[in-house]
ROSE-471236 format. One record per atom (N, C-alpha, C): residue number from 1; residue in one letter; chain; atom name; y negated, x negated, z. Coordinates in Angstrom, 2 decimals. Layout:
N
{NUM A A CA {Y X Z}} ...
***
This chain:
120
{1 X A N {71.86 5.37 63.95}} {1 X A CA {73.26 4.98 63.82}} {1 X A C {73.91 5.02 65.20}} {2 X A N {75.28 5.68 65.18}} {2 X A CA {75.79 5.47 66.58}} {2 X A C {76.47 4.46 66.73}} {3 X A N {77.02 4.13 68.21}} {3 X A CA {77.54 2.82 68.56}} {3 X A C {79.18 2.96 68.89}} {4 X A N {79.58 2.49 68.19}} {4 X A CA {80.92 2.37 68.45}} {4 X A C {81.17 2.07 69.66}} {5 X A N {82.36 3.23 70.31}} {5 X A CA {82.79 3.20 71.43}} {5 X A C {83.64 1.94 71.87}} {6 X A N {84.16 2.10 73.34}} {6 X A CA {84.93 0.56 73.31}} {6 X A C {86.35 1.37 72.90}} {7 X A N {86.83 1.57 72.44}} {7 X A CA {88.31 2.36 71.87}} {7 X A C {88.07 1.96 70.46}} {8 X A N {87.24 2.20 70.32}} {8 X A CA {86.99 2.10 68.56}} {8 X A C {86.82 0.60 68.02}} {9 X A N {85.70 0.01 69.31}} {9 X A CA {86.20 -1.43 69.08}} {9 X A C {87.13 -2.63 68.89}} {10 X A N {88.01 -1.97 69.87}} {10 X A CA {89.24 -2.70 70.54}} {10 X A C {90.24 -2.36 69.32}} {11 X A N {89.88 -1.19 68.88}} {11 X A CA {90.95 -0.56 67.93}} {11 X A C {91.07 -1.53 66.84}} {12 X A N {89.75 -1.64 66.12}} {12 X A CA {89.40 -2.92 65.19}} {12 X A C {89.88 -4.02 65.06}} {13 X A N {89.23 -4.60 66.14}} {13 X A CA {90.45 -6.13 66.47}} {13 X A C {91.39 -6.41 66.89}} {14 X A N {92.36 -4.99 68.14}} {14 X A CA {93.92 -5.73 68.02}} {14 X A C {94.31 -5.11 66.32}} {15 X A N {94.07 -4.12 65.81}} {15 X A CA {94.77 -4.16 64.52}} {15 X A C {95.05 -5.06 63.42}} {16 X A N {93.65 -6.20 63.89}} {16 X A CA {93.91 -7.77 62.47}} {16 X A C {94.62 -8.71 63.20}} {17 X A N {95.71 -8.43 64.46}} {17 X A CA {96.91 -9.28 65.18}} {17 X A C {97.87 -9.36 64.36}} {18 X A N {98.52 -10.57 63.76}} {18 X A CA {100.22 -10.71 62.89}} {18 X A C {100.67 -9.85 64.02}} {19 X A N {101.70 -8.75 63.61}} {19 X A CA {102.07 -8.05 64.63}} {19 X A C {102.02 -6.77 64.84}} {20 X A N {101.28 -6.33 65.06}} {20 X A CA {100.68 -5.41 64.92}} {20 X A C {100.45 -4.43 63.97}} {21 X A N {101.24 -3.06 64.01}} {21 X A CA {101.38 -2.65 62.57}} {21 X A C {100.70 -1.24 63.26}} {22 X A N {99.94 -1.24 64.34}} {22 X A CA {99.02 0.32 64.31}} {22 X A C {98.81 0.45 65.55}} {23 X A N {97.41 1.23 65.97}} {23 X A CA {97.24 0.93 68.04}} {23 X A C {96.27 2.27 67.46}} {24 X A N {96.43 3.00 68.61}} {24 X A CA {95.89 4.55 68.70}} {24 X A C {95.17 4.66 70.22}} {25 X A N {94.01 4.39 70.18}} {25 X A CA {93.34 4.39 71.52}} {25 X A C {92.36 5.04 71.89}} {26 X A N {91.90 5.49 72.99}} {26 X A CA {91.13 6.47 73.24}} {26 X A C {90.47 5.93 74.64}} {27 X A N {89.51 6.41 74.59}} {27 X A CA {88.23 6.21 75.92}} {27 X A C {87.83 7.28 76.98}} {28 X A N {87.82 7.58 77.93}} {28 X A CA {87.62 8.31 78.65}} {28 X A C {87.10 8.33 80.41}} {29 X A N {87.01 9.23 81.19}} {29 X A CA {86.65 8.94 82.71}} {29 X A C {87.49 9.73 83.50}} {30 X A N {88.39 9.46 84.39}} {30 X A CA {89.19 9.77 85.14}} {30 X A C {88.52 10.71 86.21}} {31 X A N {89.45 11.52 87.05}} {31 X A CA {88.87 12.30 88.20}} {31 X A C {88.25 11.96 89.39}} {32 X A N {88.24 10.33 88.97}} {32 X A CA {87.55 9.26 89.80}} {32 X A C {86.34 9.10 89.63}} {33 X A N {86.02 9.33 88.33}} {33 X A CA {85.19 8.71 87.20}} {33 X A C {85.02 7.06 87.02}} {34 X A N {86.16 6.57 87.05}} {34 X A CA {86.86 5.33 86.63}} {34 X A C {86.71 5.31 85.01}} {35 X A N {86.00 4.45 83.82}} {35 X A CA {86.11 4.60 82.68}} {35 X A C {87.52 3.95 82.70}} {36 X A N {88.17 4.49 81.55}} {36 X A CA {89.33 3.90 81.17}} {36 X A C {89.46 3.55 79.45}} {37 X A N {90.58 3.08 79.06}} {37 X A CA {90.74 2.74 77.51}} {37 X A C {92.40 3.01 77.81}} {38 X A N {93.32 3.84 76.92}} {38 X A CA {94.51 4.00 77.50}} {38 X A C {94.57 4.21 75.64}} {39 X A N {95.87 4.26 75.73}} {39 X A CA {96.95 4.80 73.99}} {39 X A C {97.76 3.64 74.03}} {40 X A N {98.39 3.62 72.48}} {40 X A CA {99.70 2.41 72.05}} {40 X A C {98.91 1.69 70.89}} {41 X A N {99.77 0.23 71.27}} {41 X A CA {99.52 -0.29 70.16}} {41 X A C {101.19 -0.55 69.41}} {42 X A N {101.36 -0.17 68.10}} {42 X A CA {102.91 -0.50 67.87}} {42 X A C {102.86 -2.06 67.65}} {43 X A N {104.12 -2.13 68.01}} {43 X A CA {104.19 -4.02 68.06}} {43 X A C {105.26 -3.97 66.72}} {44 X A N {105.54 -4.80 65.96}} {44 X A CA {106.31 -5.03 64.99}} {44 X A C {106.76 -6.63 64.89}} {45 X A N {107.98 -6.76 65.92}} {45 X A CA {107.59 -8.42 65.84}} {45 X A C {109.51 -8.84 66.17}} {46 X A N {110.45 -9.22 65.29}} {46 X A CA {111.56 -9.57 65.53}} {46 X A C {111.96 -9.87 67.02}} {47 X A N {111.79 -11.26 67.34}} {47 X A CA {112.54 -11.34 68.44}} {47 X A C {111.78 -10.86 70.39}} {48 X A N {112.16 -11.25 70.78}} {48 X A CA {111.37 -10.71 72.26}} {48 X A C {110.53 -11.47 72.47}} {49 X A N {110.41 -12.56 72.45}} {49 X A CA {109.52 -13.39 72.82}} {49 X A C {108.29 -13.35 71.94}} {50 X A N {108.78 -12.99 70.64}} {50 X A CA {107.18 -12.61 69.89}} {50 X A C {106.83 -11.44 70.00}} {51 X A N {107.49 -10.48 70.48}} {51 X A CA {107.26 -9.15 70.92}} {51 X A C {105.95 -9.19 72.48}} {52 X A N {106.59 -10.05 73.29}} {52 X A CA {105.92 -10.37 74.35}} {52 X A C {104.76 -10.98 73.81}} {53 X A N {104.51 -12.42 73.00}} {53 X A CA {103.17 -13.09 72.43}} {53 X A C {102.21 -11.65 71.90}} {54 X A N {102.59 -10.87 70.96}} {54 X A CA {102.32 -10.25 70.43}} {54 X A C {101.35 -9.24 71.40}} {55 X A N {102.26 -8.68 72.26}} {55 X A CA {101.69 -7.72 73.53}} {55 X A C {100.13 -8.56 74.00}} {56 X A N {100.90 -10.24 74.25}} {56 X A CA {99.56 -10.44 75.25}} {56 X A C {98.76 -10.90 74.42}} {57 X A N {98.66 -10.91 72.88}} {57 X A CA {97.75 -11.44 72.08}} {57 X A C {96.81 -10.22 72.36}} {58 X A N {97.58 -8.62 72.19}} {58 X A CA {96.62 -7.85 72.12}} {58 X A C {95.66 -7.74 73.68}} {59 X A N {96.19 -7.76 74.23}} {59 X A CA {95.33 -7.84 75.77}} {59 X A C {94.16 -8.83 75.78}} {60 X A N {94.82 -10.04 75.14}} {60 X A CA {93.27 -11.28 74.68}} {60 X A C {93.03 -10.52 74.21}} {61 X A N {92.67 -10.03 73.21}} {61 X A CA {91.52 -9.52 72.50}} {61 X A C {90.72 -8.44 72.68}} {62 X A N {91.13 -7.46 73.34}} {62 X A CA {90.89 -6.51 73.67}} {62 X A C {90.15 -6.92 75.27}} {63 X A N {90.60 -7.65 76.27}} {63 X A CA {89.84 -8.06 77.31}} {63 X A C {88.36 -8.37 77.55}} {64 X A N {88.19 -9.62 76.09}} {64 X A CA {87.32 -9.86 76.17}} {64 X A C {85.84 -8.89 75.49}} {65 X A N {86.60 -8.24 74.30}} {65 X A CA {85.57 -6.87 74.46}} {65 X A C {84.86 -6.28 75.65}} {66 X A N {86.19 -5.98 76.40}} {66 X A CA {84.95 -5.13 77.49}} {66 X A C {84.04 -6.47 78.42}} {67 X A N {84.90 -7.41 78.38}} {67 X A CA {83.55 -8.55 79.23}} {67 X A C {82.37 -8.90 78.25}} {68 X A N {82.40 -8.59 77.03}} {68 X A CA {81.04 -8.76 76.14}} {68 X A C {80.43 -7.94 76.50}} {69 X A N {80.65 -6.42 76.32}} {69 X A CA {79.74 -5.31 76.26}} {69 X A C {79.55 -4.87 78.16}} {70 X A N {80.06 -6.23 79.38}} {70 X A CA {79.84 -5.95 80.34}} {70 X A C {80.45 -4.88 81.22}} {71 X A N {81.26 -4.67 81.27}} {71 X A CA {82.26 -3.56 81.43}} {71 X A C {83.64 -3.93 81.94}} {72 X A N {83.56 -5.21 83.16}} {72 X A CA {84.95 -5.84 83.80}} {72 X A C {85.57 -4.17 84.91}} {73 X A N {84.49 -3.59 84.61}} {73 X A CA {85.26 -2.43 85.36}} {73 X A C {86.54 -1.44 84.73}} {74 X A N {86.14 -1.72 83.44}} {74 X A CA {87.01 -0.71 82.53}} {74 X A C {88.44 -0.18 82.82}} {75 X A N {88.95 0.39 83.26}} {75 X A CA {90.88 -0.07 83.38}} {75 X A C {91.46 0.08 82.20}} {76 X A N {92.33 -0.74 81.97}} {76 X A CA {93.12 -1.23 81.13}} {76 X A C {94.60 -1.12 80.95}} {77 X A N {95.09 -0.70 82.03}} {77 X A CA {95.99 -0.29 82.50}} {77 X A C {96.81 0.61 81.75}} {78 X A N {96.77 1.52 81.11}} {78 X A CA {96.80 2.41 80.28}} {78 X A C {97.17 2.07 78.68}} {79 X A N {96.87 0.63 78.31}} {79 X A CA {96.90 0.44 77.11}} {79 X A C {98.13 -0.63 77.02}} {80 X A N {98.85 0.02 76.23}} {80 X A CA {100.45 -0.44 76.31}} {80 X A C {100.77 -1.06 74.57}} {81 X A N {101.75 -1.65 74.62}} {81 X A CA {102.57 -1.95 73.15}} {81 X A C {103.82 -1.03 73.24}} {82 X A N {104.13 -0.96 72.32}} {82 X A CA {105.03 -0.09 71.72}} {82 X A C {106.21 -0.70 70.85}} {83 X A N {107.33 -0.91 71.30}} {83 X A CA {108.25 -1.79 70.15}} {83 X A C {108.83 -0.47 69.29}} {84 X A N {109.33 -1.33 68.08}} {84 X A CA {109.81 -0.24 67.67}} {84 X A C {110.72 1.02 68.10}} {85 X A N {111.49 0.11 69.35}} {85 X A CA {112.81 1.32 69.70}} {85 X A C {112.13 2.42 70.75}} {86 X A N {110.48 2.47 71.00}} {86 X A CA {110.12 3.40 71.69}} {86 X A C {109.74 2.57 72.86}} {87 X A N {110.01 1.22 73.12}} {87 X A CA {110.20 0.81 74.60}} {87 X A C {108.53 0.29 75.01}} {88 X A N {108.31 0.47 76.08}} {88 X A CA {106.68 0.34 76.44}} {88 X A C {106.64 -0.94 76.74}} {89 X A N {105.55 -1.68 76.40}} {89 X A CA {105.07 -2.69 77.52}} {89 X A C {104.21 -2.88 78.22}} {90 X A N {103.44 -2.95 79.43}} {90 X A CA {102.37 -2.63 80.18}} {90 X A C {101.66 -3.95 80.49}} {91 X A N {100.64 -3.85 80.70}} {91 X A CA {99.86 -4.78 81.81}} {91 X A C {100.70 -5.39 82.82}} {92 X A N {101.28 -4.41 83.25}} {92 X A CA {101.98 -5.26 84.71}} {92 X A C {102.86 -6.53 84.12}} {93 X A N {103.56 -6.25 83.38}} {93 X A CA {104.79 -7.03 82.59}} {93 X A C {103.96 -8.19 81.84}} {94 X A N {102.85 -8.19 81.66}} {94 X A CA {102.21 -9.53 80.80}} {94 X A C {101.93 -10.46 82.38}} {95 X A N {101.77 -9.82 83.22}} {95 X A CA {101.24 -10.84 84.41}} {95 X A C {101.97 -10.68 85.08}} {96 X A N {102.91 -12.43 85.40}} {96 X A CA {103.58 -11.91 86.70}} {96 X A C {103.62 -12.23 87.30}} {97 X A N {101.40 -12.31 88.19}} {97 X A CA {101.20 -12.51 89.76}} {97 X A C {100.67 -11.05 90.13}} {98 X A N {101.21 -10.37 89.46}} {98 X A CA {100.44 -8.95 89.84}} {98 X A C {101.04 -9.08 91.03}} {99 X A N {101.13 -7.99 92.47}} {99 X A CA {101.54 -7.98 93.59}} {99 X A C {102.62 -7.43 93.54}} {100 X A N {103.26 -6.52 92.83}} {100 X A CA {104.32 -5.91 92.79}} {100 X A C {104.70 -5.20 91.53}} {101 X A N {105.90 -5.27 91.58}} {101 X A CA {106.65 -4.85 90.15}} {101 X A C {106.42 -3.03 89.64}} {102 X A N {105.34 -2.30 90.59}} {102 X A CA {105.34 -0.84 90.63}} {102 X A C {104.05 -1.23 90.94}} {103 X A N {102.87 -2.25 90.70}} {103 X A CA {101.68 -1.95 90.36}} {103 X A C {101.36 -0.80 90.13}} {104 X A N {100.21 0.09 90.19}} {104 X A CA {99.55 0.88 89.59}} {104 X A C {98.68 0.90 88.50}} {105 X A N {99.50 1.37 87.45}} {105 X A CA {98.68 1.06 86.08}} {105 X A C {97.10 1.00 86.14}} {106 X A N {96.86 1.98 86.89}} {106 X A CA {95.35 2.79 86.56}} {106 X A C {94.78 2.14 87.24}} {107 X A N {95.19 1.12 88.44}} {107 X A CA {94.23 0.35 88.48}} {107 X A C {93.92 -1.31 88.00}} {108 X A N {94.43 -1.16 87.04}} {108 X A CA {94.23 -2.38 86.50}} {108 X A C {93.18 -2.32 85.60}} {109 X A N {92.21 -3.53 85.92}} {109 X A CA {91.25 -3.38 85.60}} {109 X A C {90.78 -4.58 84.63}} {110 X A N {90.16 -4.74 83.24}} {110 X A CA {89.82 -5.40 82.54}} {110 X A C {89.67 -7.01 83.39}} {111 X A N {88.35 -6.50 84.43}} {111 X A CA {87.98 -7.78 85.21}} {111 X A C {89.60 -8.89 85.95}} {112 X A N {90.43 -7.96 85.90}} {112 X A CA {91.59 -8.34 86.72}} {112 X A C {92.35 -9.47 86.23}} {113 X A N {92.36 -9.01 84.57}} {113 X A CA {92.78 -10.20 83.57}} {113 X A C {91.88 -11.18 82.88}} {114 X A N {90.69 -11.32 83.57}} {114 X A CA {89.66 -12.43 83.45}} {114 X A C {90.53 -13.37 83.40}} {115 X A N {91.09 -14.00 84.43}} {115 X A CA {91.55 -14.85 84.63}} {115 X A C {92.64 -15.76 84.03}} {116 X A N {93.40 -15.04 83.33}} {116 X A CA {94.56 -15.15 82.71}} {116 X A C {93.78 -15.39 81.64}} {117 X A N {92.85 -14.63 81.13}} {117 X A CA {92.24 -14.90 80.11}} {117 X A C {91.06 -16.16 79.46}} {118 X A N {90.90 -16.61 80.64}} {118 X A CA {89.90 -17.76 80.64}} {118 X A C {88.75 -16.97 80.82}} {119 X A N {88.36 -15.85 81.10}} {119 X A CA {87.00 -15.31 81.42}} {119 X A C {85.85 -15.49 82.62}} {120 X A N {85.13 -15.11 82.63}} {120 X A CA {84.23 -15.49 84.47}} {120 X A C {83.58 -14.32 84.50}} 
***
């Protein structure tokens, strides 16, 4: 039997989020060979503020995947919400002690949102 990738995992559990009406994700290694997890998740959620809960519900859940399967290296960066009108939401925008407002997606890294997350 094969093992479900972490894309396939993550895919699983943000999809049973109130909210959440579909997340399309994919796994891969950069020209770095940085593993990454990047795609959308669509958010479906009236006002902004549950739009925002919604976003960082999916980041809980999805975080702590890669700290199970050991993998605080993963970047995360890449894996966005999607409101309906097309508009993105990123990593940077759920945290705002990142260092700067033009962070670099790609390097945001699973381990990065330990913290926010209650992780070690």
């Amino acid at each position: 039997m094969l093992r479900k990738d972490r894309a396939e995992l993550i895919t699983e559990e943000v999809s049973s989020i109130d909210g959440v009406s579909g997340a399309k994700l994919k796994t891969g290694r950069d020209n770095r060979f940085h593993t990454y997890v990047v795609g959308m998740v669509d958010i479906d959620a009236a006002s902004s503020a549950e739009r925002f809960r919604v976003c960082d519900e999916v980041m809980r859940t999805a975080v702590p995947v890669l700290h199970e399967r050991d993998e605080p290296e993963v970047k995360v960066g890449g894996l966005n919400g999607r409101l309906p009108d097309g508009t993105e939401i990123t990593a940077v925008e759920l945290d705002p002690d990142m260092p700067t407002e033009d962070f670099p997606l790609e390097l945001v890294s699973a381990e990065s949102l330990f913290p926010r997350y209650g992780l070690d």
